[in-house]
N, C-alpha and C positions, 0 to 999 in steps of 0.2 A: 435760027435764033428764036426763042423763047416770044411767043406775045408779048408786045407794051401796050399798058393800058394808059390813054389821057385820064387825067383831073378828072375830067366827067366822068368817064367809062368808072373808074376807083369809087366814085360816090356813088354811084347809081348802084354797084355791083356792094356797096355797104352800108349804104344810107347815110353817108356822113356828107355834110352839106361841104362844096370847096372849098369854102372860107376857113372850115375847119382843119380841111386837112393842108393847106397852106402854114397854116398857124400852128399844127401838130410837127410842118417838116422843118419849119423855124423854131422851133424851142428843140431837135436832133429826135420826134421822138419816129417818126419815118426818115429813111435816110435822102438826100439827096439825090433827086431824079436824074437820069438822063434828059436832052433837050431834042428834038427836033425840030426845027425849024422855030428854035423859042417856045417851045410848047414842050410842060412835062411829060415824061415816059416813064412810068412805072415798072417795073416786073410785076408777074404775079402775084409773088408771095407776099406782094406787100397786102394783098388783102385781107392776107391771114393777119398781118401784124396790125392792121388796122383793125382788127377783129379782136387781137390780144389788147389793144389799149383800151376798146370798150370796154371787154372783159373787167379789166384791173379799174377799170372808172368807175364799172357798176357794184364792186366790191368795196369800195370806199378808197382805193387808194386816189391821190392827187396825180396831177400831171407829172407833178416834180419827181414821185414816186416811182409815175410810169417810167418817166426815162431813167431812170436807176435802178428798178427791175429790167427792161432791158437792155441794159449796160451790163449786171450782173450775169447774162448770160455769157456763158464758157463752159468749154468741156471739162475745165478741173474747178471751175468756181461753185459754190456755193450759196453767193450772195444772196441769192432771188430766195432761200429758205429764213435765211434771217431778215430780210426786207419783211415776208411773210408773217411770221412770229412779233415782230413791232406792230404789223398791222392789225393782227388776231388781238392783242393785247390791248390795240386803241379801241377796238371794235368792242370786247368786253367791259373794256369799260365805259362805252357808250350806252349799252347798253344797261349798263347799272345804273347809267343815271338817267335813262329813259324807264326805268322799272319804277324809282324812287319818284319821279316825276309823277307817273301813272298812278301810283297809289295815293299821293298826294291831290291827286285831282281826284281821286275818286274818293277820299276820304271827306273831301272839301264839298261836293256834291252829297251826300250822304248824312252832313251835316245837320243838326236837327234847327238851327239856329236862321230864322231868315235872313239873317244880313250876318254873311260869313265875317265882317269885323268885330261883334260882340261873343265871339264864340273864345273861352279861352284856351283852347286846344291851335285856334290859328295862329292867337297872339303869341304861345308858346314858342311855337315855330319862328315865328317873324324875329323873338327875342335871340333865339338859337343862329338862325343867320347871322344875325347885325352883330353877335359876339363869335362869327367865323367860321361858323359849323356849314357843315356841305347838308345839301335838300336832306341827303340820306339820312345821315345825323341829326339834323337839326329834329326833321319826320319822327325818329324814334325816341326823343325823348320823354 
């Protein structure tokens, strides 16, 4: 029979504190231990899988995500590439609105004006939100 790892032994050997991985095997995204004597028993592989949730955590997806990417896994599924592609899409556009941000702060810094409220290049902007326009928009007009 394969190694069992306790609770401890899975964190230690991942860095993930117990509390978390309790909390990971109650929302399905580690699957349910074996017990000995009341005490969990991992397999090994679940280290790797604990390794995959980081993984997807540190890429931006959610918990709720993770377990729907690994749910999506099967030898004829697909899922986990469109799960992918939803999140490249969120990602891009986070990123365009951290771009839009950045320039606006540094255009705002840059400004010749010491009290960025007399400036009307700010007020432009300010008028541009409050009628609906997004930073990006609102920045370019």
């Amino acid at each position: 029979m394969d190694e069992q790892l306790t609770i401890g032994e899975l964190a230690s050997r991942t860095g993930v504190a117990t509390s978390a991985l309790r909390y990971w095997e109650e929302l399905g995204l580690l699957p349910a231990p074996t017990r000995v004597s009341g005490q969990r028993r991992y397999p090994p592989s679940a280290v790797e899988l604990v390794g995959v949730v980081l993984l997807l955590r540190d890429v931006g997806f959610t918990l709720r995500e993770v377990k729907a990417f690994i749910a999506s896994r099967s030898p004829a599924g697909d899922g986990w590439r469109e799960l992918c592609q939803r999140k490249l899409t969120e990602l891009d556009q986070r990123i365009a609105q951290a771009q839009a941000a950045r320039t606006a702060i540094a255009h705002g810094l840059a400004c010749p004006h010491q009290d960025l409220f007399e400036c009307s290049n700010f007020a432009d902007v300010i008028t541009a939100r409050l009628t609906g326009s997004s930073l990006e928009e609102a920045h370019s007009h």
